[in-house]
LUMGUKE-763635 format. One record per residue (C-alpha): residue in one letter; chain; x, y, z. Coordinates in Angstrom, 2 decimals, decimal comma. Example, Ala and Ser with C-alpha at 12.3 -4.5 7.8 and 13.67 -1.06 7.14 Angstrom:
<atom><code>A</code><unit>A</unit><px>12,30</px><py>-4,50</py><pz>7,80</pz></atom>
<atom><code>S</code><unit>A</unit><px>13,67</px><py>-1,06</py><pz>7,14</pz></atom>
//
This chain:
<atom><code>X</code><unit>A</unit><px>0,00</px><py>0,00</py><pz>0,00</pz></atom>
<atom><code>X</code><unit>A</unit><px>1,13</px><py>3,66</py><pz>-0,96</pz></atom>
<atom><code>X</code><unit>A</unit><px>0,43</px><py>6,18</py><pz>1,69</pz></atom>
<atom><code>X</code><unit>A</unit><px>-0,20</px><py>9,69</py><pz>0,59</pz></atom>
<atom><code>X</code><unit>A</unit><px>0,98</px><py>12,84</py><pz>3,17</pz></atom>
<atom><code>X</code><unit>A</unit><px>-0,72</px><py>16,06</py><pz>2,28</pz></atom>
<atom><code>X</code><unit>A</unit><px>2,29</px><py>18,49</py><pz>3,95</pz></atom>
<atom><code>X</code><unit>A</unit><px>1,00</px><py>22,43</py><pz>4,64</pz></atom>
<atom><code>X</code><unit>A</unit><px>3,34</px><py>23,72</py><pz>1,53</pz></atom>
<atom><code>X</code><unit>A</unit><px>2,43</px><py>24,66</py><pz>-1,78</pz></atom>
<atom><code>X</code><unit>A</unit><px>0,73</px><py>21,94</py><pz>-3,93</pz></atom>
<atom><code>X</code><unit>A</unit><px>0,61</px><py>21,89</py><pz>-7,83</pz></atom>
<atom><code>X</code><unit>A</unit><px>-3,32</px><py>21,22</py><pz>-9,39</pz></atom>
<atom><code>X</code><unit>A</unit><px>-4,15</px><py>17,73</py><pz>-9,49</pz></atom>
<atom><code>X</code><unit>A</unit><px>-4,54</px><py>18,09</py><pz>-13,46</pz></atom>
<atom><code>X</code><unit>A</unit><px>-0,57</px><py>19,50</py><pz>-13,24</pz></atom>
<atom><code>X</code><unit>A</unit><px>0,55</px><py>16,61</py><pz>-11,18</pz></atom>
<atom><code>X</code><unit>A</unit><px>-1,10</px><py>13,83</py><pz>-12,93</pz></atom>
<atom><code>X</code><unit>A</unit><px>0,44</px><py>15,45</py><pz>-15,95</pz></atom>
<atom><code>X</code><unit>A</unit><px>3,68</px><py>15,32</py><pz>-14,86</pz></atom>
<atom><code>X</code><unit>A</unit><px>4,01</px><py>11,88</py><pz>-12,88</pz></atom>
<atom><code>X</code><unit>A</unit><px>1,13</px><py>9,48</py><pz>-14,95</pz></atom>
<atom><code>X</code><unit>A</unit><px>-0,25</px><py>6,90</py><pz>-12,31</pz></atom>
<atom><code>X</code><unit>A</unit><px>1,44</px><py>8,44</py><pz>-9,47</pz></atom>
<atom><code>X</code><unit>A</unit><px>-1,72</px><py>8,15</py><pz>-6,91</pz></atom>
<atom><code>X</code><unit>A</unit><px>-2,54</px><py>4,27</py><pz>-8,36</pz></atom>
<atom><code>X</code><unit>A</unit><px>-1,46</px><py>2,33</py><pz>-5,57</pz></atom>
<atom><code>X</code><unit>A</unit><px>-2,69</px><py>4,99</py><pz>-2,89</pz></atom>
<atom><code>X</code><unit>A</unit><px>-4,80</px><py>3,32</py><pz>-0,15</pz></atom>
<atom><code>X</code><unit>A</unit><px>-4,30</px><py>5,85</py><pz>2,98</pz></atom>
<atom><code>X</code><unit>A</unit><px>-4,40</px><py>9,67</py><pz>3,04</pz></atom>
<atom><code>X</code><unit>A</unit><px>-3,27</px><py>11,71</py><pz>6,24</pz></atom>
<atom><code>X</code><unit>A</unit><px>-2,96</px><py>15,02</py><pz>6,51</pz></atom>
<atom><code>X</code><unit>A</unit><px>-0,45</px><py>16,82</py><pz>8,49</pz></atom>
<atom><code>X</code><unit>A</unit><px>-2,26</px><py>19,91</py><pz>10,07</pz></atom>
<atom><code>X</code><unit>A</unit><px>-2,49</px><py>22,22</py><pz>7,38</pz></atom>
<atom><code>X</code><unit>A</unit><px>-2,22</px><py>19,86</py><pz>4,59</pz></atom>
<atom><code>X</code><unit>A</unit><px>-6,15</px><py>19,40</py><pz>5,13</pz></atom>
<atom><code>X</code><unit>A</unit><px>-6,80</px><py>22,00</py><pz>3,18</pz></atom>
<atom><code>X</code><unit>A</unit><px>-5,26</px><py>20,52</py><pz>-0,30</pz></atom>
<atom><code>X</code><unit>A</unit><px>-7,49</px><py>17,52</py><pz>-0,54</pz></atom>
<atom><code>X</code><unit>A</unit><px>-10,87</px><py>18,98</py><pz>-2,13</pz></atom>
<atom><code>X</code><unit>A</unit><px>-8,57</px><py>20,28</py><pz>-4,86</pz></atom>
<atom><code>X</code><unit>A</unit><px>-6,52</px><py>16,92</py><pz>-4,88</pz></atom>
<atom><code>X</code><unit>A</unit><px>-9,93</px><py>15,11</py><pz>-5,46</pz></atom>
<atom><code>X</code><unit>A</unit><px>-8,76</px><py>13,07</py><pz>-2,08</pz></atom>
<atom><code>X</code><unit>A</unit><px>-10,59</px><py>11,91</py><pz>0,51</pz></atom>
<atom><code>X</code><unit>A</unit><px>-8,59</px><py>12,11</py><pz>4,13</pz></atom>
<atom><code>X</code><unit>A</unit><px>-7,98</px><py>9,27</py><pz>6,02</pz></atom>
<atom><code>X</code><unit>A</unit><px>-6,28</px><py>10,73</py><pz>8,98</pz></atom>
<atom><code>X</code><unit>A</unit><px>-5,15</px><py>13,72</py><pz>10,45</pz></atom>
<atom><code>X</code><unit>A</unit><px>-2,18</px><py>14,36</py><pz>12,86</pz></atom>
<atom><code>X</code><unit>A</unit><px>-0,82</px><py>17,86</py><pz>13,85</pz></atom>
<atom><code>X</code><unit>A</unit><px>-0,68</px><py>20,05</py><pz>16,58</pz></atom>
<atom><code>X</code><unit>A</unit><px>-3,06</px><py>22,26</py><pz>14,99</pz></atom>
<atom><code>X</code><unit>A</unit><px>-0,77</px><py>25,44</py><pz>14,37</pz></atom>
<atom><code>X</code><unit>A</unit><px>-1,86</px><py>25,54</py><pz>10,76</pz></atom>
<atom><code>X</code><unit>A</unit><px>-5,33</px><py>24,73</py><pz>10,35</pz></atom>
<atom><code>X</code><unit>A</unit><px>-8,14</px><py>26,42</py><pz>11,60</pz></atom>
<atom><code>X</code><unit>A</unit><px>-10,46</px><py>25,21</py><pz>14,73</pz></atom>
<atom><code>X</code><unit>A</unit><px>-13,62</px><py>25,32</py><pz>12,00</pz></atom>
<atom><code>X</code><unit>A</unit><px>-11,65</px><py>22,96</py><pz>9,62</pz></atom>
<atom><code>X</code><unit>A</unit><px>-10,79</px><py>20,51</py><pz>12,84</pz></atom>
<atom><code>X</code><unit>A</unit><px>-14,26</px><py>20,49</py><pz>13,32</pz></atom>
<atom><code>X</code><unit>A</unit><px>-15,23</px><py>19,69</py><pz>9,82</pz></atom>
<atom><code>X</code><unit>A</unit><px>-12,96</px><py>16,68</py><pz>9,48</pz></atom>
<atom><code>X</code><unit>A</unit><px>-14,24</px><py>15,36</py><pz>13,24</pz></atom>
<atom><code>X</code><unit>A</unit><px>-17,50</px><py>15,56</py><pz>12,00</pz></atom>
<atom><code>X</code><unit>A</unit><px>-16,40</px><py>13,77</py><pz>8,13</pz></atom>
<atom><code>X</code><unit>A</unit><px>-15,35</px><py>10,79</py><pz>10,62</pz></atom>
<atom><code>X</code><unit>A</unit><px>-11,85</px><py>11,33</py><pz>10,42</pz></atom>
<atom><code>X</code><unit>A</unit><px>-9,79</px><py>10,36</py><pz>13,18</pz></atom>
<atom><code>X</code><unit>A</unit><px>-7,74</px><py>13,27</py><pz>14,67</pz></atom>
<atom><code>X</code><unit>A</unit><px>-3,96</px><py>12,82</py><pz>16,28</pz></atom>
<atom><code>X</code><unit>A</unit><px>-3,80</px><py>16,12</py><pz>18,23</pz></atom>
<atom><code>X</code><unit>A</unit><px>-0,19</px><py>16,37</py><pz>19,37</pz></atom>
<atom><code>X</code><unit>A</unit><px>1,50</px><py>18,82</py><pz>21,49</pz></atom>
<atom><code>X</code><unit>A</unit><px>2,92</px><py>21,59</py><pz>20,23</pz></atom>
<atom><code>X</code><unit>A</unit><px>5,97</px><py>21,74</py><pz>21,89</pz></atom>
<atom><code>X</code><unit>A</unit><px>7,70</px><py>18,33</py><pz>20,05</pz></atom>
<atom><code>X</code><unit>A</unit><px>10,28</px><py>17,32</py><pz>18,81</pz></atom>
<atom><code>X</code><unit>A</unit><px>8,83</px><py>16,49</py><pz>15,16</pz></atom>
<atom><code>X</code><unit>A</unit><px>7,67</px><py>17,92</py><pz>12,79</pz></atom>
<atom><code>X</code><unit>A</unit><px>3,95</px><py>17,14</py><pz>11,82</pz></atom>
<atom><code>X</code><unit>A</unit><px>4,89</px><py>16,20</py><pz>8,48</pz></atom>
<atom><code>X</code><unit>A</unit><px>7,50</px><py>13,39</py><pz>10,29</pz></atom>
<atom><code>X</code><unit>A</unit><px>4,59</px><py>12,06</py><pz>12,53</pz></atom>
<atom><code>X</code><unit>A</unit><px>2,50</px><py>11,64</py><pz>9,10</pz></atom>
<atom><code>X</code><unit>A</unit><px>5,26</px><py>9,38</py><pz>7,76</pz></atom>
<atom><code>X</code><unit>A</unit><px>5,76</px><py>7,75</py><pz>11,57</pz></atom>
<atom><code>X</code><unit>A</unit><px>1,69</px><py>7,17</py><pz>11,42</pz></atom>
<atom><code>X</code><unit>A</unit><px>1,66</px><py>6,05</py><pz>7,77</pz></atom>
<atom><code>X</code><unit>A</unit><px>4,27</px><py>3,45</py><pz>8,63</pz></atom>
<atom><code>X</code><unit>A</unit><px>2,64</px><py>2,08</py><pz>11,39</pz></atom>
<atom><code>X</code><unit>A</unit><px>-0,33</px><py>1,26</py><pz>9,60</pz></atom>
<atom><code>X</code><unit>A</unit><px>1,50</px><py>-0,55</py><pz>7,03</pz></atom>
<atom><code>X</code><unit>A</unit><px>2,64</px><py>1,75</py><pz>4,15</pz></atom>
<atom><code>X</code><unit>A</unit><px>5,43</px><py>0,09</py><pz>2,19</pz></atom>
<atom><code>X</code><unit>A</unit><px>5,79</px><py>3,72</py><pz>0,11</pz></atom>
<atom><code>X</code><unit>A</unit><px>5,28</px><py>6,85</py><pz>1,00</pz></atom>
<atom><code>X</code><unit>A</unit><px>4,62</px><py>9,95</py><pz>-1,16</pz></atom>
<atom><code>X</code><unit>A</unit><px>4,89</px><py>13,54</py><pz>0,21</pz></atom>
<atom><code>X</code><unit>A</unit><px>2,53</px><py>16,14</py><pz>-1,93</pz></atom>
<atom><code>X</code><unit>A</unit><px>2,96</px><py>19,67</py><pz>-0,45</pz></atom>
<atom><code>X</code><unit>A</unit><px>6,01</px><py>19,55</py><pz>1,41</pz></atom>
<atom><code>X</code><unit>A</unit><px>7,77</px><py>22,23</py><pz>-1,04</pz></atom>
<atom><code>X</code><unit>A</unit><px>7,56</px><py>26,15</py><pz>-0,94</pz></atom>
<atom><code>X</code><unit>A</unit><px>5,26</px><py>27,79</py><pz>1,33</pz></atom>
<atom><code>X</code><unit>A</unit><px>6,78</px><py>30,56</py><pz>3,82</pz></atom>
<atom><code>X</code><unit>A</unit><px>9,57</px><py>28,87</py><pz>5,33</pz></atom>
<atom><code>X</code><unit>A</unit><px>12,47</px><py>27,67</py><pz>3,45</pz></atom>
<atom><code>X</code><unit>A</unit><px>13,72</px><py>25,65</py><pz>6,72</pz></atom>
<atom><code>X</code><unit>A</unit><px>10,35</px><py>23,21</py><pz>6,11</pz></atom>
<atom><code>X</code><unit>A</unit><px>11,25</px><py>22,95</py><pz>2,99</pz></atom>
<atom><code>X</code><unit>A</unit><px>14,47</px><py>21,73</py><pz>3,70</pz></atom>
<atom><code>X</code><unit>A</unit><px>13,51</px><py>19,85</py><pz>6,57</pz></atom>
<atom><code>X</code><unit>A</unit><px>10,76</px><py>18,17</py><pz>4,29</pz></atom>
<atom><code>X</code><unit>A</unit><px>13,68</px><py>16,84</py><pz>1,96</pz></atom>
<atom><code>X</code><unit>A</unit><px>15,62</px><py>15,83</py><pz>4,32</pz></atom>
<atom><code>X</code><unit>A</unit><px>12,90</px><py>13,04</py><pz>6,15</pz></atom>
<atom><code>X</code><unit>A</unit><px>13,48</px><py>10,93</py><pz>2,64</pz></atom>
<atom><code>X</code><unit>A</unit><px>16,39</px><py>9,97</py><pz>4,39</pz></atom>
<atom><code>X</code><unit>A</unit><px>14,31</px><py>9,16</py><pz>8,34</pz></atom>
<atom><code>X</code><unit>A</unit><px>14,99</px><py>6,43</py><pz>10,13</pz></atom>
<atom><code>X</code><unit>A</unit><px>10,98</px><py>5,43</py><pz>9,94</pz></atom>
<atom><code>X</code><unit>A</unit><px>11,13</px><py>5,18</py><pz>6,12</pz></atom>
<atom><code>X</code><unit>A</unit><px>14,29</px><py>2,29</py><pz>6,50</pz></atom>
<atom><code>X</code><unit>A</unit><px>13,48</px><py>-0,21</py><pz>3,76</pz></atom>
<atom><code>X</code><unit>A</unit><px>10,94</px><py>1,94</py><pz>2,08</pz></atom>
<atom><code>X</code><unit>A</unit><px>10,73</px><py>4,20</py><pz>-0,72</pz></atom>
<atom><code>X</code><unit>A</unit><px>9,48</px><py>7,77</py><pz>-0,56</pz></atom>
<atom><code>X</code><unit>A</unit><px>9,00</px><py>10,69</py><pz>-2,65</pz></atom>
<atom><code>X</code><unit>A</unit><px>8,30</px><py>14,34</py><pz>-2,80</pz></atom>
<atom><code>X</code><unit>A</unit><px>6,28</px><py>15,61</py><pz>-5,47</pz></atom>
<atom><code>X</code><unit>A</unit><px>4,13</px><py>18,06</py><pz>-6,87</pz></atom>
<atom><code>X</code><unit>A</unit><px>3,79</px><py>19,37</py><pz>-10,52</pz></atom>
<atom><code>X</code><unit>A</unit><px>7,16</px><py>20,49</py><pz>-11,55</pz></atom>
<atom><code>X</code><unit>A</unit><px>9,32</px><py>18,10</py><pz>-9,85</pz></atom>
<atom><code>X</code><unit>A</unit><px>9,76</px><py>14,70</py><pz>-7,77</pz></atom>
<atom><code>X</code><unit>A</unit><px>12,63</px><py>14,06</py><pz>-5,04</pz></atom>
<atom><code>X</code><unit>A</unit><px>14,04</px><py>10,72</py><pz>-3,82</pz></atom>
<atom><code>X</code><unit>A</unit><px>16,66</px><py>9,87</py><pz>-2,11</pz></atom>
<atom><code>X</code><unit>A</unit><px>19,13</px><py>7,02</py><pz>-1,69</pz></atom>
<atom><code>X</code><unit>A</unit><px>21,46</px><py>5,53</py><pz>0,74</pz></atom>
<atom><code>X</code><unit>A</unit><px>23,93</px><py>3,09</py><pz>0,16</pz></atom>
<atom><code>X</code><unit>A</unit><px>25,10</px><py>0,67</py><pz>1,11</pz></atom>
<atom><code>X</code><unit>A</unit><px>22,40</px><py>-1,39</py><pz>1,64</pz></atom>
<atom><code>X</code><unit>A</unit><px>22,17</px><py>-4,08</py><pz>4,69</pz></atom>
<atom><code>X</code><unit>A</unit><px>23,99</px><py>-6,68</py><pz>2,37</pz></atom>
<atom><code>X</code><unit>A</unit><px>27,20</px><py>-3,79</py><pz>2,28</pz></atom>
<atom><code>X</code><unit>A</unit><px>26,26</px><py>-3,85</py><pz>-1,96</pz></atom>
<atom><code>X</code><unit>A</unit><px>25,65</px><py>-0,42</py><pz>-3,53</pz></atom>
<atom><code>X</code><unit>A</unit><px>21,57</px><py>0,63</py><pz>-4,09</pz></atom>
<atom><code>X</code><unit>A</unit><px>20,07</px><py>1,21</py><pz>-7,42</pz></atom>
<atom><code>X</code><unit>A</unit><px>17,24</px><py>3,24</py><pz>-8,26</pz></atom>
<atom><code>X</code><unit>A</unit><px>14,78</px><py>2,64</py><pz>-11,12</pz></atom>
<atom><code>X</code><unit>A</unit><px>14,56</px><py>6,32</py><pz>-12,93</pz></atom>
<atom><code>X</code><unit>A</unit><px>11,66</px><py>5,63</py><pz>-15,70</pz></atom>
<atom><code>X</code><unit>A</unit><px>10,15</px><py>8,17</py><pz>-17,47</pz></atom>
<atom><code>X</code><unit>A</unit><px>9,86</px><py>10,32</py><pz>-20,37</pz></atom>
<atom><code>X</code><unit>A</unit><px>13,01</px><py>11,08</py><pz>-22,91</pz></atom>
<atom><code>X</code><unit>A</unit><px>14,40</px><py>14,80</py><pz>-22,23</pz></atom>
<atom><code>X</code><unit>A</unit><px>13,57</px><py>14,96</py><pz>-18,68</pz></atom>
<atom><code>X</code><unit>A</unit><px>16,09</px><py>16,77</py><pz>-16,19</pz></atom>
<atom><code>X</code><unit>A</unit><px>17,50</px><py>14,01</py><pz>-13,74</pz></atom>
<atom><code>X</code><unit>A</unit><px>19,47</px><py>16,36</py><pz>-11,26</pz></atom>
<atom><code>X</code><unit>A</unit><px>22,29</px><py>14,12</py><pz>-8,71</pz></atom>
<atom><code>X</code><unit>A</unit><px>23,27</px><py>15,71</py><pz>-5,87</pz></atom>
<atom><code>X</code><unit>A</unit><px>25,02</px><py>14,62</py><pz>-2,66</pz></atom>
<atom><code>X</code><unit>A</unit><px>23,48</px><py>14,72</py><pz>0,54</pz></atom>
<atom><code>X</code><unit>A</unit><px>26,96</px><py>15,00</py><pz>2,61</pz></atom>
<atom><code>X</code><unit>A</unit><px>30,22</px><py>15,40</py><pz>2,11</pz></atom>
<atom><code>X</code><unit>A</unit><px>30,50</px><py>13,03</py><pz>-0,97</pz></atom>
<atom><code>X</code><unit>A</unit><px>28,32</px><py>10,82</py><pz>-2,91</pz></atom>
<atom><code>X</code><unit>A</unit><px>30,69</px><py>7,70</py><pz>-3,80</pz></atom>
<atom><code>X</code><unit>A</unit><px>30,38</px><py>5,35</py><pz>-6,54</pz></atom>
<atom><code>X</code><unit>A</unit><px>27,63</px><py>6,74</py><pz>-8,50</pz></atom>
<atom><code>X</code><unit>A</unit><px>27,17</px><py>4,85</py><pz>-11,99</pz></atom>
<atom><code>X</code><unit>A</unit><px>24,17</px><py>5,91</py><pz>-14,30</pz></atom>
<atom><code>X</code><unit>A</unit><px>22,49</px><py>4,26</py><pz>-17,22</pz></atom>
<atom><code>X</code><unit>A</unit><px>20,13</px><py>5,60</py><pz>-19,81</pz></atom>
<atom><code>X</code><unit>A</unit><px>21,04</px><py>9,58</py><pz>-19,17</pz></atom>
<atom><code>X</code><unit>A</unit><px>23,02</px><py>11,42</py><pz>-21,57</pz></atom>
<atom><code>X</code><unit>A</unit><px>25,54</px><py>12,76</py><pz>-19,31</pz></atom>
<atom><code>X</code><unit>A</unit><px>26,90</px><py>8,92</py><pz>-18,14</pz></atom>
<atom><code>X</code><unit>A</unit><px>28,97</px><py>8,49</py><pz>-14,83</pz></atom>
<atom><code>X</code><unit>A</unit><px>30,33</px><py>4,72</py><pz>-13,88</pz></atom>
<atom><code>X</code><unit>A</unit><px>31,65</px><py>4,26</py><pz>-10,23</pz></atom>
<atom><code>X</code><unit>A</unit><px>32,44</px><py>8,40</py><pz>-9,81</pz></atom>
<atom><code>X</code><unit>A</unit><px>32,49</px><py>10,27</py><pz>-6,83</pz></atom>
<atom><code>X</code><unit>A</unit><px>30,04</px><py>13,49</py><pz>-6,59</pz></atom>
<atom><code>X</code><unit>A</unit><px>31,68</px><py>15,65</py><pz>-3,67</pz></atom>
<atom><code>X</code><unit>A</unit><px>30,02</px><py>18,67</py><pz>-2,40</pz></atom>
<atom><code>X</code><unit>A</unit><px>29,96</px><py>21,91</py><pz>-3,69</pz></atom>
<atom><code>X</code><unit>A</unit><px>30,46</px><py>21,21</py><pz>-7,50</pz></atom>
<atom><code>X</code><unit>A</unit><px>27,92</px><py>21,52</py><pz>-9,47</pz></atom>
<atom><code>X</code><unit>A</unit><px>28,20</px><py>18,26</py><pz>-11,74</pz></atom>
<atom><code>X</code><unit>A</unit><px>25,56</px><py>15,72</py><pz>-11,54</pz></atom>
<atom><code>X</code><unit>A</unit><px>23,31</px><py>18,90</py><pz>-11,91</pz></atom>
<atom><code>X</code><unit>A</unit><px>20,66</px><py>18,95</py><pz>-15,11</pz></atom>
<atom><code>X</code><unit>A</unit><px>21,29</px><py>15,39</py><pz>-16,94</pz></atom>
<atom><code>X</code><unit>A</unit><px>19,00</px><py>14,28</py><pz>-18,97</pz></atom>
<atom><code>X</code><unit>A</unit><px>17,47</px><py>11,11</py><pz>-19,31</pz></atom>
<atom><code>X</code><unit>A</unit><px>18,57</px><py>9,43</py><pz>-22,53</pz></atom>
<atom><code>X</code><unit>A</unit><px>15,95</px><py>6,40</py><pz>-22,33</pz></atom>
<atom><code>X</code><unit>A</unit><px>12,87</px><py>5,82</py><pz>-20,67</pz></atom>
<atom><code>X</code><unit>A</unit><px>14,89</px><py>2,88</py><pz>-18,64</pz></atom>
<atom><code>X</code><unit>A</unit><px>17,25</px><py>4,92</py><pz>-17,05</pz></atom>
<atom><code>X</code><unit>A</unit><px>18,52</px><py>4,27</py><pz>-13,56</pz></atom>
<atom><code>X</code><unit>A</unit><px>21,45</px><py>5,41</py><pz>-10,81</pz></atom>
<atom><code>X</code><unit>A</unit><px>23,37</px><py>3,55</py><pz>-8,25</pz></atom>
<atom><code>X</code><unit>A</unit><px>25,25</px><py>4,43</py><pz>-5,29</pz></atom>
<atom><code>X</code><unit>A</unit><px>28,27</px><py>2,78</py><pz>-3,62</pz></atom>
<atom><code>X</code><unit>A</unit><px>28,15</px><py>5,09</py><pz>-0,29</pz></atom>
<atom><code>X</code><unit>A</unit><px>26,56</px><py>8,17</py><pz>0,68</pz></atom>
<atom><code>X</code><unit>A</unit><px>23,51</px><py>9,63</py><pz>0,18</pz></atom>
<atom><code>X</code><unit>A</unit><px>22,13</px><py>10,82</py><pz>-2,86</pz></atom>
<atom><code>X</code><unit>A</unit><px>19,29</px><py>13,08</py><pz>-3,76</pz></atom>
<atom><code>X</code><unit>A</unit><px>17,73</px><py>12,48</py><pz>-7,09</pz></atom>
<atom><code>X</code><unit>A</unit><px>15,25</px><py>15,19</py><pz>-8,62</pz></atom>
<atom><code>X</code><unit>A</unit><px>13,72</px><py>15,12</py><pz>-11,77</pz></atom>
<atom><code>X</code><unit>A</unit><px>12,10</px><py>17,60</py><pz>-13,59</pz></atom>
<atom><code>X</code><unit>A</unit><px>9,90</px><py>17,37</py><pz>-16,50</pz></atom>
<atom><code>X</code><unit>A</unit><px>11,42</px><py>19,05</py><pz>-19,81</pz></atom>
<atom><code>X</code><unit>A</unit><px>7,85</px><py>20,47</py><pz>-20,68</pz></atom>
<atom><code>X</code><unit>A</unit><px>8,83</px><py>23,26</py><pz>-17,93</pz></atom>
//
């Protein structure tokens, strides 16, 4: 089962999305909504599962209107360590998510959520799991490698020819990274931080995939219709 998390950030239309990531709400059997998120699913065409904040960002009328749509509500202090958005993806785990996808958890006011949001692909909750942000102009993974075996991690990168597949190191140095299908090929290289090279690749086939030896790797991709 996907799990979809509705973060309080900007979110694309649902037309723009589906455009830009065909299929990507298929598998999705659980919605939560972390606080302010609510407030994208009428235009998502989503129907909320669950909702967990500590209310900062959604209005006491709106609480009210979910409690009374049956949804059950995880009200949470507001002096905590996490971040709602992390307690979605703690809450979607629990109940059994293998994959989780973030919509929402870019822009808005504050840059540090947006940065924060990035970095959970990487939380210790989503071990053994895959996870993505997305909205209509780009998707975020990330990887980690090496994987429990000590082997370096692939990650499948289909899609459309032309698209910008951007590789970018999440640390000091991304080790090892070999691609396939992208025009702009690397095979067992290092990207360090600070240089600017595994920036704005393209994908050369609609098969294309990465792999890491060690490190951590973010991989966005943007659709070359933007």
């Amino acid at each position: 089962m996907d799990a979809l998390i509705l973060a309080s950030g900007d979110v694309s239309t649902r037309a723009a999305i589906d455009a830009a990531w065909p299929g990507w709400a298929a598998d999705v059997g659980l919605v939560i909504a972390a606080d302010g998120g609510a407030r994208h699913a009428a235009a998502l065409g989503l129907r909320i599962d669950r909702w967990v904040g500590d209310g900062d960002s959604i209005t006491p009328e709106a609480l009210r209107a979910l409690e009374a749509a049956g949804v059950p509500l995880d009200r949470v202090p507001a002096g905590k360590d996490e971040s709602d958005t992390e307690l979605a993806i703690r809450m979607a785990v629990g109940l059994g998510a293998g994959r989780v996808i973030l919509v929402g958890a870019l822009g808005g006011d504050r840059i540090d959520h947006t940065l924060a949001n990035i970095g959970l692909l990487w939380s210790p909750d989503l071990a053994g799991r895959s996870a993505a942000i997305l909205d209509g102009r780009v998707r975020i993974r990330g990887i980690r490698a090496p994987d429990a075996d000590g082997r370096s991690v692939w990650l499948d990168l289909p899609g459309r020819l032309g698209d910008l597949v951007s590789l970018l190191p999440a640390g000091d140095v991304a080790e090892g990274v070999t691609t396939v299908g992208l025009a702009y090929p690397l095979l067992d290289e290092p990207l360090p931080a600070g240089p600017a090279r595994g920036l704005s690749n393209v994908r050369a086939a609609t098969d294309a995939a990465v792999a890491l030896r060690l490190g951590r790797l973010l991989v966005v991709e943007s659709p070359a219709t933007l």
